[in-house]
N, CA, C and O atoms as a GROMACS GRO file, in nm:
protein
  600
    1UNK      N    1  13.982  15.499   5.527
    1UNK     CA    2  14.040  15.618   5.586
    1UNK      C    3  14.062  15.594   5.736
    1UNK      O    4  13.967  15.543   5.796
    2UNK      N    5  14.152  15.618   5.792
    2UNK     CA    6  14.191  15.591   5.922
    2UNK      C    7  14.165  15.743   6.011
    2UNK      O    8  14.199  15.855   5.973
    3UNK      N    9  14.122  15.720   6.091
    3UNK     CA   10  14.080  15.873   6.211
    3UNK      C   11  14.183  15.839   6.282
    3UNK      O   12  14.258  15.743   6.301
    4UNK      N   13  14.162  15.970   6.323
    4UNK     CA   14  14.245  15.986   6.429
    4UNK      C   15  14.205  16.009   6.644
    4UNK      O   16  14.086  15.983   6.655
    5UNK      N   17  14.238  16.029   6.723
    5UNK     CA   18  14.180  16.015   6.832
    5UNK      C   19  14.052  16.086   6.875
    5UNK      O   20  13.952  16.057   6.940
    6UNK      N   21  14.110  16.217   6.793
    6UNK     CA   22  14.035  16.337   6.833
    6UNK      C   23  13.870  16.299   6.717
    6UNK      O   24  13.750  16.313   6.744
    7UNK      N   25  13.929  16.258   6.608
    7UNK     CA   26  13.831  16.243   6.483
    7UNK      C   27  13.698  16.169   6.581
    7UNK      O   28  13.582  16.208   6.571
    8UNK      N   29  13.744  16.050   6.680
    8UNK     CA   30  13.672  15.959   6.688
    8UNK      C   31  13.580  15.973   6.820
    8UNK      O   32  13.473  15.920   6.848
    9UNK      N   33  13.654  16.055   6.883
    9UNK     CA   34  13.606  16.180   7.001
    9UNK      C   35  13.529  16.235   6.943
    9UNK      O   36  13.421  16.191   6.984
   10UNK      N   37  13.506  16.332   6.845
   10UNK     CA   38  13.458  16.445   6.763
   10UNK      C   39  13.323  16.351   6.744
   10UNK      O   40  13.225  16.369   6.816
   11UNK      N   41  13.325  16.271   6.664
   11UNK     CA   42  13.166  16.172   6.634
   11UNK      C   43  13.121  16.126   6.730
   11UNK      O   44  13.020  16.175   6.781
   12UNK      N   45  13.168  16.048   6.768
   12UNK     CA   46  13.143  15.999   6.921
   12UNK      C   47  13.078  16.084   7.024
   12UNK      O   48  12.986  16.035   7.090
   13UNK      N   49  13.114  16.197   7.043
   13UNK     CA   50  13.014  16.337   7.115
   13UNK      C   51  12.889  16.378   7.071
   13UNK      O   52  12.786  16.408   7.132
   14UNK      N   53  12.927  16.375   6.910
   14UNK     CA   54  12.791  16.462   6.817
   14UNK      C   55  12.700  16.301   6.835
   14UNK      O   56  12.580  16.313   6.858
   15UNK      N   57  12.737  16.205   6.827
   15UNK     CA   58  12.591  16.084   6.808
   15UNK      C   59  12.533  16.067   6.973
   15UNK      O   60  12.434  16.001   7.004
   16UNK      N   61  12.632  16.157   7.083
   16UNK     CA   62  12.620  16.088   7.190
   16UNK      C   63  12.460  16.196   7.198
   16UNK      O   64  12.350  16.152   7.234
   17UNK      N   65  12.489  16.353   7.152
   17UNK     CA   66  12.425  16.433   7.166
   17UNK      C   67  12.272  16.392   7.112
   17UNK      O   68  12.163  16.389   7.169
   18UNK      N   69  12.317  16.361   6.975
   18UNK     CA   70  12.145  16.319   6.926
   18UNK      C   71  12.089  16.199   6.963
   18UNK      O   72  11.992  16.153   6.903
   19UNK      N   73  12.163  16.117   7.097
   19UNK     CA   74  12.092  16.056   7.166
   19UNK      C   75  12.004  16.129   7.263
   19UNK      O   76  11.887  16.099   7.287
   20UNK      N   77  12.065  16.217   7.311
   20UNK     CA   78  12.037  16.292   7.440
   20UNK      C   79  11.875  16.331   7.360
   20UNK      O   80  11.762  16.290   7.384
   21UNK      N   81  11.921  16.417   7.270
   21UNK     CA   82  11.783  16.471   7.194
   21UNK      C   83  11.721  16.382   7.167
   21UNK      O   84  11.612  16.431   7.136
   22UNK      N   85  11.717  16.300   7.160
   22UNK     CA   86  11.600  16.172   7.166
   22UNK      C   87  11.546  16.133   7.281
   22UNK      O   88  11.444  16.065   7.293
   23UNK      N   89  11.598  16.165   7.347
   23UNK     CA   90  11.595  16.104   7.498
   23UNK      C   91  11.506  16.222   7.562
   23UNK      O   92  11.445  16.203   7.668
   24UNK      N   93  11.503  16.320   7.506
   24UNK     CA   94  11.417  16.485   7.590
   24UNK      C   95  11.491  16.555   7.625
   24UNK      O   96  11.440  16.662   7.660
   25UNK      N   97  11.627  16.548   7.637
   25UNK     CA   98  11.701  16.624   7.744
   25UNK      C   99  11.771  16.733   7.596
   25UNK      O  100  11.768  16.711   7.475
   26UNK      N  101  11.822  16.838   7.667
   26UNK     CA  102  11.868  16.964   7.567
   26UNK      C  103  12.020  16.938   7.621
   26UNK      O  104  12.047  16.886   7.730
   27UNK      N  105  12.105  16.980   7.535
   27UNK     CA  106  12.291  16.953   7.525
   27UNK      C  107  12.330  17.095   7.519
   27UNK      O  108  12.287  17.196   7.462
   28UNK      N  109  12.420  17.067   7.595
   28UNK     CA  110  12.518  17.224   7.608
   28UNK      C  111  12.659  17.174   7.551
   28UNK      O  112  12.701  17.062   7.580
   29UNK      N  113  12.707  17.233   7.495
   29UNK     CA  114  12.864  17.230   7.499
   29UNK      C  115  12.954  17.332   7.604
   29UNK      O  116  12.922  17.451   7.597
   30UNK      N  117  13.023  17.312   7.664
   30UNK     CA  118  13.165  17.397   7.788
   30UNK      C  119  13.207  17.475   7.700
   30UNK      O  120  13.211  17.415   7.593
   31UNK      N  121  13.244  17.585   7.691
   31UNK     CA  122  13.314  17.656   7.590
   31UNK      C  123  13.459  17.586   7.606
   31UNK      O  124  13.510  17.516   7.518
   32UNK      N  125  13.509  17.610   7.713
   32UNK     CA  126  13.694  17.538   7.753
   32UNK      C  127  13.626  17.376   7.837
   32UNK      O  128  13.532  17.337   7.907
   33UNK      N  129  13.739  17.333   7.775
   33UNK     CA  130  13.762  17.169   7.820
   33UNK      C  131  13.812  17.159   7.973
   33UNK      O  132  13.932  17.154   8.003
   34UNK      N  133  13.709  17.156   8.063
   34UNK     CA  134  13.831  17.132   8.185
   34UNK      C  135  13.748  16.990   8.268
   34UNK      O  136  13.735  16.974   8.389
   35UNK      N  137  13.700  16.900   8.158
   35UNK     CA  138  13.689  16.744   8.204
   35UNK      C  139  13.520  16.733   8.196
   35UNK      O  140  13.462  16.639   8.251
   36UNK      N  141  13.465  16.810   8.141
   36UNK     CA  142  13.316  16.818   8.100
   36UNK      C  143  13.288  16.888   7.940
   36UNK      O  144  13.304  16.997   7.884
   37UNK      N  145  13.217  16.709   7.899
   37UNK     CA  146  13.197  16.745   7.763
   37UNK      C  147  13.086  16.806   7.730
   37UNK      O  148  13.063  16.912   7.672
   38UNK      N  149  13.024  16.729   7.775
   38UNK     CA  150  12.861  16.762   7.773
   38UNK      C  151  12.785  16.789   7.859
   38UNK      O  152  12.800  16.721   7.961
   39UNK      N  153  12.686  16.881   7.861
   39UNK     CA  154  12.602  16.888   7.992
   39UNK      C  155  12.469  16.886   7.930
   39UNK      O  156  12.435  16.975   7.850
   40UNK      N  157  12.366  16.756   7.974
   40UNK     CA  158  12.245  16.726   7.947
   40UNK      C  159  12.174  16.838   8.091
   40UNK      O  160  12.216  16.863   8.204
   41UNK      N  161  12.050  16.882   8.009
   41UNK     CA  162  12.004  16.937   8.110
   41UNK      C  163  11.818  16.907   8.068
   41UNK      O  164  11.782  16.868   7.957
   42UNK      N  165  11.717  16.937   8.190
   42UNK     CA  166  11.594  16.987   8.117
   42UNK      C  167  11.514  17.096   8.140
   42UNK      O  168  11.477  17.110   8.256
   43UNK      N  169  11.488  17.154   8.082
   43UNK     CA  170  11.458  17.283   8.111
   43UNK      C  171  11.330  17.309   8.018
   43UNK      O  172  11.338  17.333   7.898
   44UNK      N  173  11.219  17.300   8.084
   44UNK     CA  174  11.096  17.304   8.037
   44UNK      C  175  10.976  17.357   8.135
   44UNK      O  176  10.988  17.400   8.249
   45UNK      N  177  10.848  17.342   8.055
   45UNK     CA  178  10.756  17.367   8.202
   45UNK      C  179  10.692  17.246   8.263
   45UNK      O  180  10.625  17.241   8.366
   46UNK      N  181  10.735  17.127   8.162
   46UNK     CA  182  10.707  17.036   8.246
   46UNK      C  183  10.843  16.947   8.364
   46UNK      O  184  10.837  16.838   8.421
   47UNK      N  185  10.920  17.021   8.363
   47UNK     CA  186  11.006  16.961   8.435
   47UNK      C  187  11.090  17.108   8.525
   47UNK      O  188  11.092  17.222   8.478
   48UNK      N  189  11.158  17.065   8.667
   48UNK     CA  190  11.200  17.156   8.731
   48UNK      C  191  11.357  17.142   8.636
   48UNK      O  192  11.411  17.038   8.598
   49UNK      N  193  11.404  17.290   8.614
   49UNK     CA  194  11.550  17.212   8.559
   49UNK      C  195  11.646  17.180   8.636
   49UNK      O  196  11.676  17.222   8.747
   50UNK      N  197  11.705  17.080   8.548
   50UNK     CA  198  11.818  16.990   8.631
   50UNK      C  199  11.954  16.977   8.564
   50UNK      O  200  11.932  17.060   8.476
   51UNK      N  201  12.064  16.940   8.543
   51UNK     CA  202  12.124  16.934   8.465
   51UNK      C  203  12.262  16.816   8.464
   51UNK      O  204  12.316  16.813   8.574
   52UNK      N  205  12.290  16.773   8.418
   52UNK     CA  206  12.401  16.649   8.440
   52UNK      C  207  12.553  16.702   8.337
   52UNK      O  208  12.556  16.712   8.214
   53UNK      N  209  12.636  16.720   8.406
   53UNK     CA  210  12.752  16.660   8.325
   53UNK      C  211  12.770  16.582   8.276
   53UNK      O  212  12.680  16.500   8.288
   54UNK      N  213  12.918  16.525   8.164
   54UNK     CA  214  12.946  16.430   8.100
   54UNK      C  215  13.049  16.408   8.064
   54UNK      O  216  13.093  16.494   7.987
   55UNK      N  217  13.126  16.311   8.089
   55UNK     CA  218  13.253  16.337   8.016
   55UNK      C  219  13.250  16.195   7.934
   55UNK      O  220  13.208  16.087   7.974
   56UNK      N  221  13.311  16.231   7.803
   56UNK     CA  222  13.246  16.110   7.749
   56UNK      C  223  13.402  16.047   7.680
   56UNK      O  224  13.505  16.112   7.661
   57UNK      N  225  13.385  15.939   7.660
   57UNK     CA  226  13.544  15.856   7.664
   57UNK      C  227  13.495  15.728   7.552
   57UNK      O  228  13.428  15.625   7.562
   58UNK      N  229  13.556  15.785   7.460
   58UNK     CA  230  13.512  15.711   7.307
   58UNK      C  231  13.599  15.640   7.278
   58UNK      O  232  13.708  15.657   7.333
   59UNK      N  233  13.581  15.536   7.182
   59UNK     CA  234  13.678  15.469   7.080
   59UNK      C  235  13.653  15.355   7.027
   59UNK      O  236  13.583  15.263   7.072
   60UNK      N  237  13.732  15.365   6.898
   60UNK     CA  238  13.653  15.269   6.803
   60UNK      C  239  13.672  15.125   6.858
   60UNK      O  240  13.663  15.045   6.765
   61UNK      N  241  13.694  15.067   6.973
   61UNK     CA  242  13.690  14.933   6.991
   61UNK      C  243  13.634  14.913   7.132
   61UNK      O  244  13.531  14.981   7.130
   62UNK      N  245  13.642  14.873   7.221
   62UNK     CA  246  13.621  14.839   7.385
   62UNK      C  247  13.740  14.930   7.467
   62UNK      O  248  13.861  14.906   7.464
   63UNK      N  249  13.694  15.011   7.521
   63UNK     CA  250  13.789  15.081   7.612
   63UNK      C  251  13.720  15.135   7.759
   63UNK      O  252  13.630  15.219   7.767
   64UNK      N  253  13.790  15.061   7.879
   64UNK     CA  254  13.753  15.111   8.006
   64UNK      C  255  13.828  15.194   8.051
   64UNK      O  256  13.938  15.157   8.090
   65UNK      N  257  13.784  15.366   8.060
   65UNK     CA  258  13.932  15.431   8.161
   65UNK      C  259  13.812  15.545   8.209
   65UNK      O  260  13.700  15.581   8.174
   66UNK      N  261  13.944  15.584   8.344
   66UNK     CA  262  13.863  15.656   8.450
   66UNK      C  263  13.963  15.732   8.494
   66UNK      O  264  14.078  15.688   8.491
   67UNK      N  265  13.940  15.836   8.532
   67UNK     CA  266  14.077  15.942   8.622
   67UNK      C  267  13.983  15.987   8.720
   67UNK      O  268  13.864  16.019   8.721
   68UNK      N  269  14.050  15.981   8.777
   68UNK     CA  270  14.039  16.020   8.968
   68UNK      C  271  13.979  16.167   8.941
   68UNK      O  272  13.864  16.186   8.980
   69UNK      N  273  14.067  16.300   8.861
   69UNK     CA  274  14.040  16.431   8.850
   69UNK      C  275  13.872  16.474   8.805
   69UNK      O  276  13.831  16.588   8.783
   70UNK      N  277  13.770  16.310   8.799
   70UNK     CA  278  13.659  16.396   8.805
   70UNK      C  279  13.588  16.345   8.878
   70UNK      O  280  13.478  16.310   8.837
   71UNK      N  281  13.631  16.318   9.040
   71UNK     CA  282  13.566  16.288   9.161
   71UNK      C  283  13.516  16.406   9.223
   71UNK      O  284  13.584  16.508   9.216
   72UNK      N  285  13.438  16.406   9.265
   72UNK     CA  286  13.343  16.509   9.359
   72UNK      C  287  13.313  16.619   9.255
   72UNK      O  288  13.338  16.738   9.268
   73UNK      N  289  13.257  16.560   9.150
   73UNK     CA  290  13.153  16.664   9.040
   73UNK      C  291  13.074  16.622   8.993
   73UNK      O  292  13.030  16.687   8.898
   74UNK      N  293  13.016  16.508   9.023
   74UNK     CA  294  12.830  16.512   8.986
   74UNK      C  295  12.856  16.453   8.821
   74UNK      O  296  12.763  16.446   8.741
   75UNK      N  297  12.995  16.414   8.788
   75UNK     CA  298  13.027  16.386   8.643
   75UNK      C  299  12.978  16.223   8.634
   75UNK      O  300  13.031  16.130   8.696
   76UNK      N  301  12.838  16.212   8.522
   76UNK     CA  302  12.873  16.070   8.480
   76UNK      C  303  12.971  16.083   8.322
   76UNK      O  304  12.988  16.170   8.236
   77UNK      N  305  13.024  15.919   8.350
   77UNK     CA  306  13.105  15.927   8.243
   77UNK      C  307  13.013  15.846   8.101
   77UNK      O  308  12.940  15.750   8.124
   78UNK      N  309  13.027  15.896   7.977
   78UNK     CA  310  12.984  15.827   7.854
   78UNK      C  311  13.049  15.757   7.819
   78UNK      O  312  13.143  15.814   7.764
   79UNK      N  313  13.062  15.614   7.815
   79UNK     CA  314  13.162  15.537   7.761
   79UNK      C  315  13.107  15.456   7.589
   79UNK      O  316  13.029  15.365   7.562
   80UNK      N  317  13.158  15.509   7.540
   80UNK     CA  318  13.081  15.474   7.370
   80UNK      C  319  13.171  15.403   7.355
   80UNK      O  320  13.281  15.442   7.394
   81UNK      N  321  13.158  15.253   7.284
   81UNK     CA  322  13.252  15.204   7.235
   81UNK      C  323  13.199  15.131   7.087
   81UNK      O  324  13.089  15.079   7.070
   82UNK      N  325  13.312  15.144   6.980
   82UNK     CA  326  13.271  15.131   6.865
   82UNK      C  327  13.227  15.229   6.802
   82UNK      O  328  13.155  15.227   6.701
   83UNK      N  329  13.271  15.322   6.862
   83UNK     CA  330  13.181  15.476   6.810
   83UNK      C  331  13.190  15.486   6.684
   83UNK      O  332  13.103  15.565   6.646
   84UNK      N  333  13.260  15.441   6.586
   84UNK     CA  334  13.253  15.466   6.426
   84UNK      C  335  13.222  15.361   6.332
   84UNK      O  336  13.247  15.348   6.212
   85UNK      N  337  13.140  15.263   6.446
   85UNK     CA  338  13.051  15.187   6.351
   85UNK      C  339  12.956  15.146   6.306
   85UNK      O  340  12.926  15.032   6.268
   86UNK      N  341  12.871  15.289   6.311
   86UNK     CA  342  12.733  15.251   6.279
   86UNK      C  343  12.659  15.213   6.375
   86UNK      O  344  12.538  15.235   6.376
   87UNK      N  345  12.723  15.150   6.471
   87UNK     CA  346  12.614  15.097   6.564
   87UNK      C  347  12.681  15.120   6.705
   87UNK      O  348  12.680  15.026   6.783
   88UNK      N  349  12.720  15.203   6.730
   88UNK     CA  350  12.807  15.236   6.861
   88UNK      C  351  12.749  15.190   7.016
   88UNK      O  352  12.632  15.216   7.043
   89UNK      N  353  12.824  15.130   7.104
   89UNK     CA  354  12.755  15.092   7.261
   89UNK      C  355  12.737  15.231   7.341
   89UNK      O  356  12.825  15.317   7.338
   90UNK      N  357  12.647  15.243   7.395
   90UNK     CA  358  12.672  15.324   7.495
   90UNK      C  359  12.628  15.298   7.665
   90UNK      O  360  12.516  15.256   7.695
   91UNK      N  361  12.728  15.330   7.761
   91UNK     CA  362  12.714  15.309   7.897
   91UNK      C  363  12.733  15.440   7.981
   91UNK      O  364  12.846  15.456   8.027
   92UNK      N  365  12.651  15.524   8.003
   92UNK     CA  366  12.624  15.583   8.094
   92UNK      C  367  12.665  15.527   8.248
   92UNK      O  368  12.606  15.434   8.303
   93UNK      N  369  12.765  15.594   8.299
   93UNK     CA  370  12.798  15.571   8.444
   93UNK      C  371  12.834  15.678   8.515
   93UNK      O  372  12.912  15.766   8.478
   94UNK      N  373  12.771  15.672   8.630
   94UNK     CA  374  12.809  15.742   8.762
   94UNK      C  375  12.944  15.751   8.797
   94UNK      O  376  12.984  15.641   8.834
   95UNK      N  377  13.065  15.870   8.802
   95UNK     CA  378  13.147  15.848   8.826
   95UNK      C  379  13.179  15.736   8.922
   95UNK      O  380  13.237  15.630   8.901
   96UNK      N  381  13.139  15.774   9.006
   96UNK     CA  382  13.145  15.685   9.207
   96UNK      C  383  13.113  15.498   9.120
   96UNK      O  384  13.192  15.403   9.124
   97UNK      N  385  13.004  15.502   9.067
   97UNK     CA  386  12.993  15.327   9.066
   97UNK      C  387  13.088  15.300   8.901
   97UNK      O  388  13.080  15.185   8.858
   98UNK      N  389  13.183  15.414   8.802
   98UNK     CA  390  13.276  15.391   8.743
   98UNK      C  391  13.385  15.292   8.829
   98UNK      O  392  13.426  15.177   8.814
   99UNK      N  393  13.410  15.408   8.934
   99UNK     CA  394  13.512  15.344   9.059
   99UNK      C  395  13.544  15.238   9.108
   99UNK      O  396  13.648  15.173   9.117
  100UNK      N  397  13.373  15.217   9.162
  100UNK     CA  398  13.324  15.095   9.200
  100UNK      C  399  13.344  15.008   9.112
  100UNK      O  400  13.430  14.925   9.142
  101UNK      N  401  13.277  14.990   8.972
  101UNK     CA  402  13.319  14.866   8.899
  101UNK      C  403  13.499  14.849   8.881
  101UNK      O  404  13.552  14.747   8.838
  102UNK      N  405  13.550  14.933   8.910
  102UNK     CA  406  13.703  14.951   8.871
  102UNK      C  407  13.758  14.870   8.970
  102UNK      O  408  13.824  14.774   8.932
  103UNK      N  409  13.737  14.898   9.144
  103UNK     CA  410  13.688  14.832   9.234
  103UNK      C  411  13.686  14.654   9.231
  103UNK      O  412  13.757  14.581   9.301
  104UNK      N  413  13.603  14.617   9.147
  104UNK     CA  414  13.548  14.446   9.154
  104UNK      C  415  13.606  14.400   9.025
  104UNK      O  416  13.558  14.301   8.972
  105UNK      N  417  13.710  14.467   8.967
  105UNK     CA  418  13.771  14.371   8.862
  105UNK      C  419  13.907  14.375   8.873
  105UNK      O  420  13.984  14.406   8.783
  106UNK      N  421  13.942  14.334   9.014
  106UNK     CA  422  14.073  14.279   9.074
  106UNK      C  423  14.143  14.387   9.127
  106UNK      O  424  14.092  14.469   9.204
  107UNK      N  425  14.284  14.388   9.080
  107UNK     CA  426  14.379  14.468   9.145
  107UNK      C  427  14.365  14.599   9.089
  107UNK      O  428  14.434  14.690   9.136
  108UNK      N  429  14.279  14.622   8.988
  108UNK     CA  430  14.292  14.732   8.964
  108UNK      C  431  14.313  14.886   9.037
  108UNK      O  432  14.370  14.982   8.985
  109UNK      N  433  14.261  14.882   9.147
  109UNK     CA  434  14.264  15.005   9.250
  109UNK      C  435  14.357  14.979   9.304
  109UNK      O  436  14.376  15.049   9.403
  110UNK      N  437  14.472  14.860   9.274
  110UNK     CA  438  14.631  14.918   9.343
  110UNK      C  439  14.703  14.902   9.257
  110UNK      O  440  14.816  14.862   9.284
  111UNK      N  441  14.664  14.928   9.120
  111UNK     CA  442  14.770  14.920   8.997
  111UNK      C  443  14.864  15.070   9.015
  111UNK      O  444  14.794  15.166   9.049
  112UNK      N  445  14.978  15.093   9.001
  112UNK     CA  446  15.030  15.214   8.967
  112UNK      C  447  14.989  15.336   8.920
  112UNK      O  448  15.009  15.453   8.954
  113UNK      N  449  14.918  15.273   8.820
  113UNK     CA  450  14.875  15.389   8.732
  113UNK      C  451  14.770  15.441   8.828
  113UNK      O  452  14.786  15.555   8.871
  114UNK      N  453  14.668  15.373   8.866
  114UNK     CA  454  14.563  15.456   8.953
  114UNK      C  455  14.597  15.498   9.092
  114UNK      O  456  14.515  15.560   9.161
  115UNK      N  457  14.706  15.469   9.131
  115UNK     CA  458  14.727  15.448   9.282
  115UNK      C  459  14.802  15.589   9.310
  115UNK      O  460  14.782  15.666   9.404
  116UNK      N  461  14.924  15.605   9.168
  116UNK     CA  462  15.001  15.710   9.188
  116UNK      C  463  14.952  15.784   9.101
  116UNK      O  464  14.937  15.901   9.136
  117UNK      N  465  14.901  15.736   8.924
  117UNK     CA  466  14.845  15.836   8.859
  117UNK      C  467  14.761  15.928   8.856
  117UNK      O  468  14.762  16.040   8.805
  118UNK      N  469  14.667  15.856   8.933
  118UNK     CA  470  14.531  15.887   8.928
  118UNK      C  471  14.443  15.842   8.814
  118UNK      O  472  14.329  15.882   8.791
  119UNK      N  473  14.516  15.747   8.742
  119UNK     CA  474  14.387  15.704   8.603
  119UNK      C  475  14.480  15.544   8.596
  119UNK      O  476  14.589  15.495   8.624
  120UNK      N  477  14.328  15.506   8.527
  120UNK     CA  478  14.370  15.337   8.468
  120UNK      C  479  14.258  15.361   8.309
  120UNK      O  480  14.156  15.424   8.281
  121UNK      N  481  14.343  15.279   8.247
  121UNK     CA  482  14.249  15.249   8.141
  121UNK      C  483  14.283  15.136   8.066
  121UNK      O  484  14.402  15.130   8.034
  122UNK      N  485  14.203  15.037   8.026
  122UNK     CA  486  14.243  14.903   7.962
  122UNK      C  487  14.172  14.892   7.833
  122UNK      O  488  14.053  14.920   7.842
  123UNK      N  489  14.211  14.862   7.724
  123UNK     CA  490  14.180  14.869   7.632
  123UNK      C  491  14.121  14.714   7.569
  123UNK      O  492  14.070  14.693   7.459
  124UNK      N  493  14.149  14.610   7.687
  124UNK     CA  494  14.063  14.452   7.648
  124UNK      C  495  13.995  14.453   7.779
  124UNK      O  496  14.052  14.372   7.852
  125UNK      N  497  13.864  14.531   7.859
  125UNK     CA  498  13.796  14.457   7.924
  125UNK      C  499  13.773  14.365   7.985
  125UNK      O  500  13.665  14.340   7.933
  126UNK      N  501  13.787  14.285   8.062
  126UNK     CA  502  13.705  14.167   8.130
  126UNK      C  503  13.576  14.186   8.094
  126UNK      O  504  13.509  14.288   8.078
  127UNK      N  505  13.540  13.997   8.076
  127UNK     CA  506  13.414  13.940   8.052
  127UNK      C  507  13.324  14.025   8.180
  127UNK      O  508  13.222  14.086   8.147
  128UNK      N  509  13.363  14.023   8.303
  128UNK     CA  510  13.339  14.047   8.407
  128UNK      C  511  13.290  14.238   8.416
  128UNK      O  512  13.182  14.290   8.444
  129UNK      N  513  13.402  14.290   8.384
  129UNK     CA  514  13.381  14.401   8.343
  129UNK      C  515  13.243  14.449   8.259
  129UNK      O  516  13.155  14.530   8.286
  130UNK      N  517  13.266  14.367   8.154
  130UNK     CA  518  13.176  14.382   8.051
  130UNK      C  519  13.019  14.363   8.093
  130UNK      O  520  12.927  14.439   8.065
  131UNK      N  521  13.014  14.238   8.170
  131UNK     CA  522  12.901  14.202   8.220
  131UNK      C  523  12.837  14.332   8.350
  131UNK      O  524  12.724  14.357   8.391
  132UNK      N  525  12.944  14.377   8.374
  132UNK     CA  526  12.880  14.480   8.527
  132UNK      C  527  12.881  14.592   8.469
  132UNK      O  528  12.910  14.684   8.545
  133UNK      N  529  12.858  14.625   8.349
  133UNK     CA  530  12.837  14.721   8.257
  133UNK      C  531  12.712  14.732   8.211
  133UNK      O  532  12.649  14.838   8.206
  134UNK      N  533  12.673  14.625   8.178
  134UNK     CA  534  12.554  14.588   8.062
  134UNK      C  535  12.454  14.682   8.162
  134UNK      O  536  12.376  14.746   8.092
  135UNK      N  537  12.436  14.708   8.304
  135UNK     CA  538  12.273  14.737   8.371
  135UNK      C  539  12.334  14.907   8.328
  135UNK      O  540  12.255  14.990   8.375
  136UNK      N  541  12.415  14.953   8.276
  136UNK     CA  542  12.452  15.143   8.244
  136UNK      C  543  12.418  15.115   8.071
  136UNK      O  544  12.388  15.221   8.016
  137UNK      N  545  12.416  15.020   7.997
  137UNK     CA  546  12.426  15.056   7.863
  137UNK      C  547  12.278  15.128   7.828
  137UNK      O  548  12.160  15.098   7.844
  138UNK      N  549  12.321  15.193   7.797
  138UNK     CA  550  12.191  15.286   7.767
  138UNK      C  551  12.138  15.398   7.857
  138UNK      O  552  12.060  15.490   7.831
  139UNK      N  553  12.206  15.363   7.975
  139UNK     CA  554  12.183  15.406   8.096
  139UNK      C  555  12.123  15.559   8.110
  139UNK      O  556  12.207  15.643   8.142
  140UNK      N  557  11.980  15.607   8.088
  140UNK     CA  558  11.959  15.772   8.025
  140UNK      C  559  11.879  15.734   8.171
  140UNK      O  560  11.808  15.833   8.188
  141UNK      N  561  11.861  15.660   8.260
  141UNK     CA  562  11.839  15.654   8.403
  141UNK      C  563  11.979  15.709   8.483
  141UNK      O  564  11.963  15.780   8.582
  142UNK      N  565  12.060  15.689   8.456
  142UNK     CA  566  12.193  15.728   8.534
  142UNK      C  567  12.205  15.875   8.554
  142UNK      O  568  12.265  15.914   8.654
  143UNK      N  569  12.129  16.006   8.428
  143UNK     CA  570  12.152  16.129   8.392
  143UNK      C  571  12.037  16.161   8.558
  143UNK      O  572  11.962  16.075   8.604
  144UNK      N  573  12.055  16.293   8.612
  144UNK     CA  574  11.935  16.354   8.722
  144UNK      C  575  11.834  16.345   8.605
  144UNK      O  576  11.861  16.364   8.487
  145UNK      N  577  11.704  16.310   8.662
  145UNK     CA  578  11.589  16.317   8.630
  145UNK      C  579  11.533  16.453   8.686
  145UNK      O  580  11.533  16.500   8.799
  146UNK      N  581  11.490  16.496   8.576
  146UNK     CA  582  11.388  16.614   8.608
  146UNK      C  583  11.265  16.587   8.660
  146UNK      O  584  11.196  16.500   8.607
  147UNK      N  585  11.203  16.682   8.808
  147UNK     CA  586  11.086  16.634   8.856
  147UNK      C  587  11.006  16.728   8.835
  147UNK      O  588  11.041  16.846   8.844
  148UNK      N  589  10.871  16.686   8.798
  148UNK     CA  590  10.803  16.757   8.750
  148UNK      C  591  10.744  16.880   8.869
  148UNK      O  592  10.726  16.856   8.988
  149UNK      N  593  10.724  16.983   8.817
  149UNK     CA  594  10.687  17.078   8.933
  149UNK      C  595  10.564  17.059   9.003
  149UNK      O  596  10.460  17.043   8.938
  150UNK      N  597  10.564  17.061   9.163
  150UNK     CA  598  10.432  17.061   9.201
  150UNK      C  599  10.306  17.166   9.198
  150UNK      O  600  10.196  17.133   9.242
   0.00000   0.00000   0.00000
């Protein structure tokens, strides 16, 4: 059966979530889409609450993309890749060091698309890429940490 974009979005969110719940943190859904999927938060008595955005950017193979429209919001991005196979990657990133790696894998920050679009996205990675990725995979350090109250 072949999915479709949204199909692979749709799973890709719900497995990102019952990571989160593994992880301690509680999931909100936005009621309207305006570039935040998810918001991990913690809200307990052992922790002050805190809460993180997410915008999460799925697909069933290797895909790097970033748009400019979620600079100056505290948004890390979820980048799942392989999301419908059982064993999906995940990289938690800081918008700002998204940038940054976007940044150190060449011309990318004067390609067209990002320069005038405001977004790039490549769908074959660099080795390079890939490698300045690996310290976010998993990355549930990247989300605000809740501090415990004094």
């Amino acid at each position: 059966m072949s999915l479709d974009t949204k199909q692979v979005e749709l799973i890709a969110t719900s497995w990102l979530e019952m990571q989160l719940l593994q992880e301690g943190y509680e999931v909100a859904r936005p009621l309207r889409d305006k570039g935040i999927d998810l918001i991990a938060y913690r809200d307990d008595e052992d922790h002050v609450f805190s809460a993180t955005p997410i915008q999460v950017k799925s697909a069933q193979r290797r895909t790097f993309s970033i748009e400019r429209k979620y600079a100056n919001r505290g948004i890390v991005m979820a980048y799942i890749w392989e999301a419908t196979s059982g064993q999906p990657e995940l990289f938690l990133v800081p918008y700002d060091d998204a940038v940054r790696l976007l940044g150190n894998i060449g011309d990318a920050l004067n390609s067209k698309s990002w320069a005038i679009d405001g977004r790039y996205s490549n769908q074959a990675p660099s080795k390079k890429l890939c490698d300045e990725l690996e310290k976010y995979r998993n990355g549930f350090s990247s989300l605000i940490t809740a501090q415990t109250p004094a």
